[in-house]
N, C-alpha and C positions, 0 to 999 in steps of 0.2 A: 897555192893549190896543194892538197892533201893527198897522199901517197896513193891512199883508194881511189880517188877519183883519177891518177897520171895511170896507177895501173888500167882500170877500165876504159881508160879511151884508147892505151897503147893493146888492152886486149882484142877491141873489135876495129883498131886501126890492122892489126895482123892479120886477123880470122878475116876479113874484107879482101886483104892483100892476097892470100891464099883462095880466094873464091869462095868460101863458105858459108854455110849457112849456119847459126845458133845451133841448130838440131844438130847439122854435120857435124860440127867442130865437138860439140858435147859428147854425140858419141867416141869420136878417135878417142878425146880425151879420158873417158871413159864416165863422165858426171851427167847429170841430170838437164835438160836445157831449159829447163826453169830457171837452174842453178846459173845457167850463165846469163842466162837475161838478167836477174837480178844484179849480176857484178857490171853489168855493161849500163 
């Protein structure tokens, strides 16, 4: 398994844990939620 893909499933394993939604989590974080669909 390649670093991008452990990052991306530990990214929307978290934002799930926390209740979030792509849109939420984009905003707090302050990015695009394009941007995190794409990584996830």
């Amino acid at each position: 398994m390649d670093i991008i893909c452990v990052f991306s499933m530990n990214l929307k394993k978290y934002r799930t844990a926390l209740g979030l939604s792509q849109e939420a989590f984009a905003d707090r974080a302050g990015l695009h939620r394009t941007y995190i669909s794409a990584i996830e």
